[in-house]
C-alpha positions as CSV (number, residue, x, y, z in Angstrom):
1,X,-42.2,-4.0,-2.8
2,X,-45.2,-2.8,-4.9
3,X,-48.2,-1.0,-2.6
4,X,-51.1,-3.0,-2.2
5,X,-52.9,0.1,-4.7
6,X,-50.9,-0.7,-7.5
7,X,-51.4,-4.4,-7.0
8,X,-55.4,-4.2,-7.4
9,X,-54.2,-2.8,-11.0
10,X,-55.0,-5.5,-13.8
11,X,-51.8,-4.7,-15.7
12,X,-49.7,-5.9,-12.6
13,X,-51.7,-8.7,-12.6
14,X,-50.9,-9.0,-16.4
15,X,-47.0,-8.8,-15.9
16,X,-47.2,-10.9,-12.7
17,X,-48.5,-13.7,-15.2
18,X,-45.5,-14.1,-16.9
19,X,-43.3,-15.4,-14.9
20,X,-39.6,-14.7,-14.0
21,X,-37.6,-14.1,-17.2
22,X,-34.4,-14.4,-15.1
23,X,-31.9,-15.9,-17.4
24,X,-28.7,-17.4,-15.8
25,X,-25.7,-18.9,-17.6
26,X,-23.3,-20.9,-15.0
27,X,-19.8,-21.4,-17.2
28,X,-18.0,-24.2,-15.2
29,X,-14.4,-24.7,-16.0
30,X,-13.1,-28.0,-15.4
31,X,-9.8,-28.8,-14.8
32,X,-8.3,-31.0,-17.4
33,X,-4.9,-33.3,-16.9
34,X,-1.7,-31.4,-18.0
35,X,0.9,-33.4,-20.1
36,X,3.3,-32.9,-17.2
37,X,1.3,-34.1,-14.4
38,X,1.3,-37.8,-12.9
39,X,-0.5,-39.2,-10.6
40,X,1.5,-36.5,-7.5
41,X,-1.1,-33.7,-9.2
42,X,-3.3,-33.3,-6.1
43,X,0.3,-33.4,-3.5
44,X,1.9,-31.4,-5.5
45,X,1.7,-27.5,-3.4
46,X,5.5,-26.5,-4.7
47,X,6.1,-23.0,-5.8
48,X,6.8,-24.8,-9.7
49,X,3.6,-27.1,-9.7
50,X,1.1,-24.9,-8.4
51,X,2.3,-21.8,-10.7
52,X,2.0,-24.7,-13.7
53,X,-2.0,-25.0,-12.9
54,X,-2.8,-21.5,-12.1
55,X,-1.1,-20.4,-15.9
56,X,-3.1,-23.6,-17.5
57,X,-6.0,-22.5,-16.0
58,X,-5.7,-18.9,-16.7
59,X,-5.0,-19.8,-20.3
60,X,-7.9,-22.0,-20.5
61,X,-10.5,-19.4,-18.7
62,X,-9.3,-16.7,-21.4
63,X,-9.8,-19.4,-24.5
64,X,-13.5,-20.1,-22.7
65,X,-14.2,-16.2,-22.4
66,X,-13.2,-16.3,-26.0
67,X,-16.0,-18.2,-26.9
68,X,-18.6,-16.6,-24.8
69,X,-20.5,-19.6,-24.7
70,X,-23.9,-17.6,-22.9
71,X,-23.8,-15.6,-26.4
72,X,-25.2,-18.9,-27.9
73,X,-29.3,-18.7,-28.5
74,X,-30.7,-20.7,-26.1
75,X,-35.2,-21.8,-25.5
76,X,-37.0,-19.1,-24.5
77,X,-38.0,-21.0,-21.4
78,X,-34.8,-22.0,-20.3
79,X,-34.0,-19.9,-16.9
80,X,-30.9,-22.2,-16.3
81,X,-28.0,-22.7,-18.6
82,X,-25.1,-24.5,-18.0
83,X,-22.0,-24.2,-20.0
84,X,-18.6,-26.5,-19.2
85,X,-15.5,-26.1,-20.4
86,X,-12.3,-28.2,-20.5
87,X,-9.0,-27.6,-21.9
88,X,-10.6,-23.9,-23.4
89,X,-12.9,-26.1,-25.1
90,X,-16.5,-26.1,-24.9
91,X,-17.8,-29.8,-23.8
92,X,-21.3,-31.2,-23.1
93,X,-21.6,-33.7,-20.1
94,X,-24.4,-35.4,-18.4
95,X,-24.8,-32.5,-16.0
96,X,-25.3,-29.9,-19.3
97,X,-28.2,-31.8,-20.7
């Protein structure tokens, strides 16, 4: 979206030379086993079970905002961060590294 004047300039050439310094931070939540649940957890669509998971799950998005995990300094370089949480815990899988 720049006219073509302004990009014969040097100093767009200059900031055009470093890069994209788009920063994301993905936060995945992942859905730990409950006490309560057996092996019914995926078949389970009653009123009871699914208001179970969606509390659980709001509880453990609200510990994980808690943390703000993307507040963490993080490599310059990095364009890409990935942050997964279980339980309201922070935890590092293969996918994170």
């Amino acid at each position: 979206m720049v006219p073509d004047d302004k990009r014969r300039d040097n100093r767009f050439g200059e900031m055009a030379s470093y890069g994209c310094l788009t920063r994301m931070h993905v936060v995945r939540l992942l859905a730990p086993a409950l006490d309560y649940e057996d092996h019914s957890k995926d078949i389970d669509f009653s009123a009871h079970g699914i208001r179970r998971r969606r509390e659980a799950g709001y509880e453990d998005t609200m510990r994980t905002l808690d943390k703000a995990p993307w507040r963490t300094p993080v490599d310059e370089i990095e364009g890409f961060i990935l942050h997964e949480a279980s339980g309201g815990q922070m935890v590092e899988t293969a996918a994170a590294r």
